[in-house]
KEZA-971424 format. One record per residue (C-alpha): x, y, z; residue number from 1. Coordinates in nm, 2 decimals. Layout:
<u = X, v = Y, w = Z, tinu = NUM>
...
REM end
This chain:
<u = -1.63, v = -1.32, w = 0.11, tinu = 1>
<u = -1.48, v = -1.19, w = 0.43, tinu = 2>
<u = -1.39, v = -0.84, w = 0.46, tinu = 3>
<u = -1.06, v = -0.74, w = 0.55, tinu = 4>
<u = -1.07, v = -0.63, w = 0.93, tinu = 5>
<u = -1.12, v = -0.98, w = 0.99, tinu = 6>
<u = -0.79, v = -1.06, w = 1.01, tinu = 7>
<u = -0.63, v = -0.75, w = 1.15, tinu = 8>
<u = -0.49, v = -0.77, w = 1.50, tinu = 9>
<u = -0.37, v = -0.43, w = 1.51, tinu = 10>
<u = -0.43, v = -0.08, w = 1.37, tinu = 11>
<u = -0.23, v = 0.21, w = 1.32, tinu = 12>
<u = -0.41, v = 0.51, w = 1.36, tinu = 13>
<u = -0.22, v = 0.90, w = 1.23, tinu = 14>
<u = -0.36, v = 1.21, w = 1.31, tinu = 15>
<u = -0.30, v = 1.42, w = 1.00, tinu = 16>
<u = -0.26, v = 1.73, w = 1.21, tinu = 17>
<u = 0.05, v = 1.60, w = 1.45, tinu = 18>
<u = 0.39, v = 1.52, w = 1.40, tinu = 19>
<u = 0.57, v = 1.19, w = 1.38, tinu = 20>
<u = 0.83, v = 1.18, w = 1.70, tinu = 21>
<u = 1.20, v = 1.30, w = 1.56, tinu = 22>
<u = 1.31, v = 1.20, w = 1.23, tinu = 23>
<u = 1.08, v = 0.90, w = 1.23, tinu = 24>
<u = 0.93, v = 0.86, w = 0.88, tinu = 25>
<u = 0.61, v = 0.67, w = 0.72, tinu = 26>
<u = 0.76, v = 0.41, w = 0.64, tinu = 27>
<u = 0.92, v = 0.33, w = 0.99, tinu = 28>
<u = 0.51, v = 0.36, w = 1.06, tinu = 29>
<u = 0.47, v = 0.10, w = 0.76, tinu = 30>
<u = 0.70, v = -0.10, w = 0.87, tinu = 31>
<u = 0.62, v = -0.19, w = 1.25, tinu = 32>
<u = 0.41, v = -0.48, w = 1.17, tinu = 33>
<u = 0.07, v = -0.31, w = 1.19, tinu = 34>
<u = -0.26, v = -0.48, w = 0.97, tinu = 35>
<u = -0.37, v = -0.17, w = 0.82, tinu = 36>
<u = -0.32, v = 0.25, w = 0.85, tinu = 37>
<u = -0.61, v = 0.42, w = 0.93, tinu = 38>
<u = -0.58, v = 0.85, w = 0.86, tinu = 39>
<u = -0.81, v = 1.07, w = 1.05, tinu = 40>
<u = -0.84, v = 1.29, w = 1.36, tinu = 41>
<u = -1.13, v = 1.44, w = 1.53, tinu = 42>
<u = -1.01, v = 1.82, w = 1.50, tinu = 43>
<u = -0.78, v = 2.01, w = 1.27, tinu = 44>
<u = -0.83, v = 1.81, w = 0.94, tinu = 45>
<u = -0.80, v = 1.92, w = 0.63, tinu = 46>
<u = -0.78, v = 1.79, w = 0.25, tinu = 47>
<u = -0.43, v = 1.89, w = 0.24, tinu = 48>
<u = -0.27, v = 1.74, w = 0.54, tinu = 49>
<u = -0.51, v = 1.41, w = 0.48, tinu = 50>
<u = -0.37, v = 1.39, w = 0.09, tinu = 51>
<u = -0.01, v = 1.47, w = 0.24, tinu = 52>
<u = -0.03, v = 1.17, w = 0.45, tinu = 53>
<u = -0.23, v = 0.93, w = 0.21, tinu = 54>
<u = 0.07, v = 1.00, w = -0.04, tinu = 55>
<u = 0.35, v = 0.94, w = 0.20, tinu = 56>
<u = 0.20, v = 0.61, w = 0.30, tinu = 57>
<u = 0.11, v = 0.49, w = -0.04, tinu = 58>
<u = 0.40, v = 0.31, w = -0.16, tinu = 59>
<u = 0.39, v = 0.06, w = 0.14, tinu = 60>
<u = 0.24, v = -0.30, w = 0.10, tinu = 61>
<u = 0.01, v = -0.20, w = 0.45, tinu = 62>
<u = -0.40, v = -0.16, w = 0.40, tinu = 63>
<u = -0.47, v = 0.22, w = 0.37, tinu = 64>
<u = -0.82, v = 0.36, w = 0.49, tinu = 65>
<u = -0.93, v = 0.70, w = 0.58, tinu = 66>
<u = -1.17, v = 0.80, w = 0.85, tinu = 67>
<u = -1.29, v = 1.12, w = 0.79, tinu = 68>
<u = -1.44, v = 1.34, w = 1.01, tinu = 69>
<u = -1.67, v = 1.54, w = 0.78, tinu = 70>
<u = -1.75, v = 1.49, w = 0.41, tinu = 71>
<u = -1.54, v = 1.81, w = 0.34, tinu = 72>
<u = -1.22, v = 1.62, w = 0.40, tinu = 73>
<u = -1.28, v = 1.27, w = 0.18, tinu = 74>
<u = -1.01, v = 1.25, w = -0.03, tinu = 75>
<u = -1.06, v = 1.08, w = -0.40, tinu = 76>
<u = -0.76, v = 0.86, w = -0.38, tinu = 77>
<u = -0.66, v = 0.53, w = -0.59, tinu = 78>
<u = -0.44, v = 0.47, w = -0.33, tinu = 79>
<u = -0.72, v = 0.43, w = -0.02, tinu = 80>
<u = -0.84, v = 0.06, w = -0.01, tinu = 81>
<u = -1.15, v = 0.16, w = 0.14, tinu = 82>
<u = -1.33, v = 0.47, w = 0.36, tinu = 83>
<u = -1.43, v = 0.40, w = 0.74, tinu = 84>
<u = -1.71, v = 0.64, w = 0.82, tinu = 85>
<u = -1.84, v = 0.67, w = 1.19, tinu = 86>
<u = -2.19, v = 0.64, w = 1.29, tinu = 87>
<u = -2.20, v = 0.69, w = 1.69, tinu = 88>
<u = -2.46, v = 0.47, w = 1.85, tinu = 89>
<u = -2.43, v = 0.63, w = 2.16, tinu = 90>
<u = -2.45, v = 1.04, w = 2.08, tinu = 91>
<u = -2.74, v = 1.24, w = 2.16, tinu = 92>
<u = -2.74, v = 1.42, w = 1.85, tinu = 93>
<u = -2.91, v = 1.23, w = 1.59, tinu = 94>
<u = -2.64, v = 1.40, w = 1.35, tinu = 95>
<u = -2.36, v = 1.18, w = 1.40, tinu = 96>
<u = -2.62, v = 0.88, w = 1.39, tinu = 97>
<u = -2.77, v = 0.92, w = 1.04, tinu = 98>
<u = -2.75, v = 1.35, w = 1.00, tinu = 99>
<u = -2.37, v = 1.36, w = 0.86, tinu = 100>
<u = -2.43, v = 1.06, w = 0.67, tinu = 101>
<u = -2.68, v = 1.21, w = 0.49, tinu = 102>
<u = -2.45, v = 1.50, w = 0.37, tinu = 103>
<u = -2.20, v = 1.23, w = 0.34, tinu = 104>
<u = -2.38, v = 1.12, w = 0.01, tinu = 105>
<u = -2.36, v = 1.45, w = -0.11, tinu = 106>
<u = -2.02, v = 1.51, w = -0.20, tinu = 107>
<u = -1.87, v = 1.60, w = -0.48, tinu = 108>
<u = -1.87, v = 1.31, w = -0.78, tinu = 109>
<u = -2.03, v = 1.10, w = -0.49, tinu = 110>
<u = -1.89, v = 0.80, w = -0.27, tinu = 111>
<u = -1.73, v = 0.51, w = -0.36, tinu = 112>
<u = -1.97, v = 0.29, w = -0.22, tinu = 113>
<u = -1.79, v = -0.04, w = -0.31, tinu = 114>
<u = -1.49, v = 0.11, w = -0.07, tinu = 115>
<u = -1.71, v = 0.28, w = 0.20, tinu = 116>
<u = -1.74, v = 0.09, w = 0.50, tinu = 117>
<u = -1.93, v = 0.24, w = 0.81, tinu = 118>
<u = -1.81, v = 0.20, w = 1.19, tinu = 119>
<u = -2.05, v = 0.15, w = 1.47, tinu = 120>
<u = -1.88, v = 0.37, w = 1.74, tinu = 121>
<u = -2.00, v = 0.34, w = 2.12, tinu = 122>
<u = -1.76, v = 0.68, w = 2.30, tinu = 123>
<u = -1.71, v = 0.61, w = 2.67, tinu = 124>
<u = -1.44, v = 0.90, w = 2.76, tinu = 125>
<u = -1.66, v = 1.20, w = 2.82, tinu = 126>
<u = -1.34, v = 1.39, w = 2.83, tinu = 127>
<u = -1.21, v = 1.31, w = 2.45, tinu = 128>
<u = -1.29, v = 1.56, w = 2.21, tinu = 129>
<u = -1.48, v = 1.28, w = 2.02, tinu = 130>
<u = -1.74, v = 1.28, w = 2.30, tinu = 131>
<u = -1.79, v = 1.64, w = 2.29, tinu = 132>
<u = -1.78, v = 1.64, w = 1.93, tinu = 133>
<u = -2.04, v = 1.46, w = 1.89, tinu = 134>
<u = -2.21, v = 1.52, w = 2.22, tinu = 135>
<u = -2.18, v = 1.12, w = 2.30, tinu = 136>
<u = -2.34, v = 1.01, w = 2.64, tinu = 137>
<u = -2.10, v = 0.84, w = 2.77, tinu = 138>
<u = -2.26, v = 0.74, w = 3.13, tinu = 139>
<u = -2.28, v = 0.34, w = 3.01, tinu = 140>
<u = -2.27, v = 0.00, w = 3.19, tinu = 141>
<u = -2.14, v = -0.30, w = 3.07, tinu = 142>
<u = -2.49, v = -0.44, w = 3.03, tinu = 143>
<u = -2.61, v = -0.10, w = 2.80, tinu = 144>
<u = -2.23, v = -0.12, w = 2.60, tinu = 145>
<u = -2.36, v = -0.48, w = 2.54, tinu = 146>
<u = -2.71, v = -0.38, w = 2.39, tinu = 147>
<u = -2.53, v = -0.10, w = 2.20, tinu = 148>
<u = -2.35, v = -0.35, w = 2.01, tinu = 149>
<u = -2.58, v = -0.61, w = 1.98, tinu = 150>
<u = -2.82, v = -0.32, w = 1.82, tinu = 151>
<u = -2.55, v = -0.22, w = 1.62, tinu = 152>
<u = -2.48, v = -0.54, w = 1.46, tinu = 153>
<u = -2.83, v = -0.73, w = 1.48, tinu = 154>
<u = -3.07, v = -0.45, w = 1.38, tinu = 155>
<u = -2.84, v = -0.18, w = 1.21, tinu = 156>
<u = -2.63, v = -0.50, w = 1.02, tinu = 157>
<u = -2.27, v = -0.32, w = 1.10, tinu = 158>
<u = -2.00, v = -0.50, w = 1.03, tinu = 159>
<u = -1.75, v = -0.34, w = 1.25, tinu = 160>
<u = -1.84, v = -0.21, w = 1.60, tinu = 161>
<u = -1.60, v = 0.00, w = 1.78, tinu = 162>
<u = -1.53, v = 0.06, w = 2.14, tinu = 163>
<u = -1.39, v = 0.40, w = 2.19, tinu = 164>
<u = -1.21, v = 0.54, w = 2.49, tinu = 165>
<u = -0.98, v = 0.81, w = 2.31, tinu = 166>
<u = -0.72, v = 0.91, w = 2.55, tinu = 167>
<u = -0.77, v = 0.66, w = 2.81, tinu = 168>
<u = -0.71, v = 0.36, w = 2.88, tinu = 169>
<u = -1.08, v = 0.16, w = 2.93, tinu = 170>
<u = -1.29, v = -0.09, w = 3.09, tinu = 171>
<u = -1.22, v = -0.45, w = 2.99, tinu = 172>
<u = -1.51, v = -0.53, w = 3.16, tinu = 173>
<u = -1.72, v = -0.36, w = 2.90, tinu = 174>
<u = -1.52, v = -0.42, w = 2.58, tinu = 175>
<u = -1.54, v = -0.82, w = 2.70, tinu = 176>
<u = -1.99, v = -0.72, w = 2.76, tinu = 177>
<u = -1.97, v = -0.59, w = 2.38, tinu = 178>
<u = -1.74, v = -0.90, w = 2.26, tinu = 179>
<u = -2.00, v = -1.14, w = 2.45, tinu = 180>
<u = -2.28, v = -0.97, w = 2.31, tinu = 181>
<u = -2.15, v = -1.01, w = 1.90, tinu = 182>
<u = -2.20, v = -1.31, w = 1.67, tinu = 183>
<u = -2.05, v = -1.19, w = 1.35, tinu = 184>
<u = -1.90, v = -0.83, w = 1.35, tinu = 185>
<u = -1.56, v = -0.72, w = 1.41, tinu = 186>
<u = -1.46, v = -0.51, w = 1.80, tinu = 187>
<u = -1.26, v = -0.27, w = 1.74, tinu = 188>
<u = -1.10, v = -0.07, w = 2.07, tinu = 189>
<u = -0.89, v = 0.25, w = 2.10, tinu = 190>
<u = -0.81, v = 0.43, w = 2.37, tinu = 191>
<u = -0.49, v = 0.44, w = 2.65, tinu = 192>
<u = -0.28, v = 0.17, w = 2.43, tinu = 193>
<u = 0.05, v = 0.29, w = 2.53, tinu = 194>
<u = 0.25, v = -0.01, w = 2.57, tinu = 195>
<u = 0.32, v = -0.41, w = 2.56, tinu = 196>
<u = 0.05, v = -0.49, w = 2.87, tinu = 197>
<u = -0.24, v = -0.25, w = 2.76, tinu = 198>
<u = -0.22, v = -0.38, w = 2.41, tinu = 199>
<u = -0.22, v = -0.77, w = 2.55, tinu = 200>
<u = -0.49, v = -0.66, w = 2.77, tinu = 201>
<u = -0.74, v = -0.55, w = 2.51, tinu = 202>
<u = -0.63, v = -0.76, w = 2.29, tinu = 203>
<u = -0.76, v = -1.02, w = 2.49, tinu = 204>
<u = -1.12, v = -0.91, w = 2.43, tinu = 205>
<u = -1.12, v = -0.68, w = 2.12, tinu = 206>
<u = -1.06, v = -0.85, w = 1.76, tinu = 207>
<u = -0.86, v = -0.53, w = 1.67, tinu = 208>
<u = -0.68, v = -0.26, w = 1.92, tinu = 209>
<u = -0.62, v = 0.04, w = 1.74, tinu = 210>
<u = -0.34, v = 0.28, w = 1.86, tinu = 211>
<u = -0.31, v = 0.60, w = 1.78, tinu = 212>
<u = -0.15, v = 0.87, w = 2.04, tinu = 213>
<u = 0.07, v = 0.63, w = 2.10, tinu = 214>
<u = 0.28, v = 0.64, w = 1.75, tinu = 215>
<u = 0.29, v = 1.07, w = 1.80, tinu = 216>
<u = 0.40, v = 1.07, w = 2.15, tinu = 217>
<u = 0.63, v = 0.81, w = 2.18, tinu = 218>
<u = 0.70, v = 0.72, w = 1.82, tinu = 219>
<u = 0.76, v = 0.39, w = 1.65, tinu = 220>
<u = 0.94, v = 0.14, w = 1.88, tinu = 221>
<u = 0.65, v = 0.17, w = 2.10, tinu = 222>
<u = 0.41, v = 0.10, w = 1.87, tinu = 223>
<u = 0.58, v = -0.21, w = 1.74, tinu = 224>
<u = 0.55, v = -0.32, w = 2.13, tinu = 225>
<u = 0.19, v = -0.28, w = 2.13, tinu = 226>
<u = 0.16, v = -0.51, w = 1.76, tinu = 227>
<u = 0.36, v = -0.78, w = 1.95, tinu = 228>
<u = 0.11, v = -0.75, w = 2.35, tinu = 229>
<u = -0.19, v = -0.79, w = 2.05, tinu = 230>
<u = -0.09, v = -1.05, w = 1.83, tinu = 231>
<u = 0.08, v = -1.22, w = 2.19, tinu = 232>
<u = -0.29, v = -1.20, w = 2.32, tinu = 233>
<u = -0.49, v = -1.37, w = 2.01, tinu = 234>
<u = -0.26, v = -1.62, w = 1.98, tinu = 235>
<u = -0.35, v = -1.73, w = 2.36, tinu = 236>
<u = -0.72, v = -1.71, w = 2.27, tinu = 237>
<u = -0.66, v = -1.92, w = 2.00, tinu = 238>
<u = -0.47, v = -2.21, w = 2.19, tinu = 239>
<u = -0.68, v = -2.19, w = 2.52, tinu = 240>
REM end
């Protein structure tokens, strides 16, 4: 059986705590050809603005996960097809390794584990509030971004291994040393997709280029461009 973020070029990504540009609605968001919605933010969640966004984008035929950033925000939704929880291989706080997840299965009436997938996160922008979050070192080479992934999937058996450059745009060099270095899992990227070329450039590498920024700053138009440089880029792959 293969899991769903096998097939997704593209993901949407909404911060819960910021706006959508002008009158620009969820379903506009629904509705630019993205695989899937991912809802989370590093900062400034809460169960309310999660729920109010789960609900708005519920009615629409697109995949719907949350990402939470700390148990105290997982929201108990029929409408969620499934939980993506972080675990970042490169912090130097074992917290954010195995320490949240540990108060993770704590919460109240307990996780859905048949909808709770985790994310193997390597941070590389020491200037995102991810990296000082979770105190990530973020001073990697290709060759040690390789490693971390190939740990990631061979010894820690994640599924989904994500490249995150949150706010910038990143290194192919070192998504294409994590791509090289997996057999099975899915590469994920984020970070600096903010139109048609960065998209087609990740999306070279990466199995899935998440955008997030993107859809608040510049709003839904833009967004669309990036599903189009992705899908444009895999679709080369594929036929060279």
């Amino acid at each position: 059986m293969t899991a769903p973020w096998e097939h997704w070029d593209h993901i949407t990504k909404i911060d819960p705590d910021k706006e959508l540009v002008g009158d620009e609605t969820f379903a506009d968001v629904c509705a630019t050809g993205t695989d899937a919605i991912e809802i989370g933010g590093t900062t400034g969640m809460t169960k309310e603005n999660m729920s109010a966004v789960i609900d708005a984008c519920a009615e629409y035929d697109v995949p719907l996960y949350q990402e939470p950033s700390n148990p105290g925000v997982v929201i108990d939704s029929d409408a969620l097809d499934g939980y993506l929880i972080p675990t970042v291989f490169n912090s130097q706080d074992h917290f954010w390794i195995v320490g949240a997840h540990k108060e993770w299965v704590r919460i109240e009436s307990g996780l859905d584990w048949n909808r709770t997938h985790t994310e193997a996160y390597i941070v590389l922008n020491p200037d995102s509030s991810v990296a000082e979050y979770t105190n990530a070192d973020c001073d990697q080479t290709a060759e040690d971004v390789a490693s971390f992934a190939a740990v990631a999937e061979k010894m820690f058996g994640q599924e989904i291994v994500y490249v995150e450059y949150s706010g910038t745009f990143g290194d192919p060099e070192k998504v294409a040393a994590a791509r090289d270095a997996l057999d099975r899992a899915t590469l994920f990227y984020g970070g600096g997709i903010r139109d048609y070329d960065s998209a087609h450039t990740m999306g070279r590498h990466a199995d899935t280029v998440v955008v997030g920024n993107l859809l608040h700053d510049k709003g839904v138009d833009a967004v669309r461009e990036t599903v189009e440089g992705v899908k444009d880029a895999h679709a080369e792959r594929i036929t060279s």
